[in-house]
N, C-alpha and C positions, 0 to 999 in steps of 0.2 A: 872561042870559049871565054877567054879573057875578059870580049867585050860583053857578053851576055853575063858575068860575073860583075862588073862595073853597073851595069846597066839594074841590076836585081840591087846590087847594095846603097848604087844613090838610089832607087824607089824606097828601098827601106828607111833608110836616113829622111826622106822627103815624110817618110808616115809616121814616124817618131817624133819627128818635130811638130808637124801640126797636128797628133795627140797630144805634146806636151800644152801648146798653144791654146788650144781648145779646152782643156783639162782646166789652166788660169781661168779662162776668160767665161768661162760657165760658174753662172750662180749657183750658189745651195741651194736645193730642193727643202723648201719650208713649209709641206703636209705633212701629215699624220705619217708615221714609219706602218708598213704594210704590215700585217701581222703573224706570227710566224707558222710554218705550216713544213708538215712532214714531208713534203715533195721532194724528189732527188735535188731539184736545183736549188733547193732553199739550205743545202747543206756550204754551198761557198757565198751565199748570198751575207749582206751588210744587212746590221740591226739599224743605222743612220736612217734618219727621214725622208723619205720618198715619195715624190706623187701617186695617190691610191693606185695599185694597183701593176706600178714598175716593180719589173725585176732589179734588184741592185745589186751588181758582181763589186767584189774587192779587187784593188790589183793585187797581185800576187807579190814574194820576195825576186821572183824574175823579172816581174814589170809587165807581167802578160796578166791576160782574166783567162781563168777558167770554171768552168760551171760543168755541174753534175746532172745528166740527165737519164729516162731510162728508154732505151732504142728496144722497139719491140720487148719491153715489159723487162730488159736485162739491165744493169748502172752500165753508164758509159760516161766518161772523165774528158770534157771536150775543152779546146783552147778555142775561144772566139779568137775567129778570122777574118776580121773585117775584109781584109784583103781575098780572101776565098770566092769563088762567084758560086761553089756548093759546097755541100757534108761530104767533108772526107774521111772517109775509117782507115783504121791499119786493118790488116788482112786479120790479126790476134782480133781485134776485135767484131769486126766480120764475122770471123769462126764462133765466138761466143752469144752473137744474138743470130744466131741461123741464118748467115746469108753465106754461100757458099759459089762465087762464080768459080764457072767453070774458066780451065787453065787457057784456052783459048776464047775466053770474055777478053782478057785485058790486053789492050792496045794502046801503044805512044799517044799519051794525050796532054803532052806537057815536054816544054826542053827546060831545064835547070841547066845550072855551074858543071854539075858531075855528068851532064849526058841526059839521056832520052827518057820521062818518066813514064810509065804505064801502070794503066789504070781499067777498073772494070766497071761500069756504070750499072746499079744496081736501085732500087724503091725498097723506101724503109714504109713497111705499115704503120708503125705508130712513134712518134716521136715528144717523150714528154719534158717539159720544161716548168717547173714550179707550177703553176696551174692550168698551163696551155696543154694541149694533146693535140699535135699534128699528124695529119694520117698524108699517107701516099706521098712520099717527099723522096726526092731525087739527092742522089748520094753518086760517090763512086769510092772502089775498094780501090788503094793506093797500093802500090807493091813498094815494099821500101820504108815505107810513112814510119814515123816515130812516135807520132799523136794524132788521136783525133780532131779534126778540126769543124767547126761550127761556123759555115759558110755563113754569105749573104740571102740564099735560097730561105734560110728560115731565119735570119735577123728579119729581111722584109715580111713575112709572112707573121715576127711576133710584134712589130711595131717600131717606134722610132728609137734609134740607140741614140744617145749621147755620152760625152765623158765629163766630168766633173773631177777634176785635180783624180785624184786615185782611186775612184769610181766610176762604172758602166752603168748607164740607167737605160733598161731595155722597157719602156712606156708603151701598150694596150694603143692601138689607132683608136 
């Protein structure tokens, strides 16, 4: 257990460094700032200058990004995970956009520091993000979870992320 705690926090250490890396060594974005717009995600997004059409998260006072979206037409408060390979929900939030797995859905699909996570694999119909609207995207209900987490399944899906010192630029392919 030990080693799988060792093993989880130099990966961490390894992904904080080369965000902080990457953050220096990325230019300012020198077009037009995108214009502002009533979407759930545009409530954490940066008035800063952007390539037409990027999302731009702020970092937060934790040093994490989080963006506002609406899951199945409800607000849901996500932490992008880069590190995530999908949408993770807490089961609270689960319950409040209608997905409801059943108690024997969720299966060990994960070993963490504290033991064996379990989890229920679940499809969101519609997932909005500032002006995007994902339909049919693969999630799973987390037992446990403390946040929602904003996988790689819809970072690729809304285009290229980069970091810029203390901003996330989430750029349209």
């Amino acid at each position: 257990m030990y080693r799988l705690l060792a093993i989880a926090f130099g990966a961490t250490l390894l992904m904080l460094g080369a965000a902080g890396l990457i953050g220096r060594a990325a230019p300012a974005g020198t077009a037009s700032p995108k214009a502002a717009s009533t979407a759930p995600a545009q409530a954490e997004a940066s008035p800063s200058p952007a390539p037409e059409g990027a999302l731009v998260l702020k970092r937060g006072s934790s040093g994490q990004f989080h963006l506002a979206a609406e899951v199945n037409g409800q607000p849901v408060r996500f932490l992008v995970d880069t590190g995530a390979d999908i949408v993770a929900l807490t089961e609270d939030s689960a319950e409040a956009i209608g997905i409801a797995p059943a108690a024997d859905a969720f299966q060990p699909i994960m070993q963490t520091a504290s033991g064996t996570g379990y989890g229920a694999p679940v499809m969101i119909d519609t997932l909005r993000l500032g002006d995007s609207e994902l339909r049919n995207v693969e999630a799973v209900v987390v037992q446990g979870l403390g946040v929602d987490l904003l996988g790689q399944n819809v970072l690729r899906r809304m285009g290229h992320v980069t970091l810029q010192g203390d901003r996330m630029l989430i750029q349209p392919r």
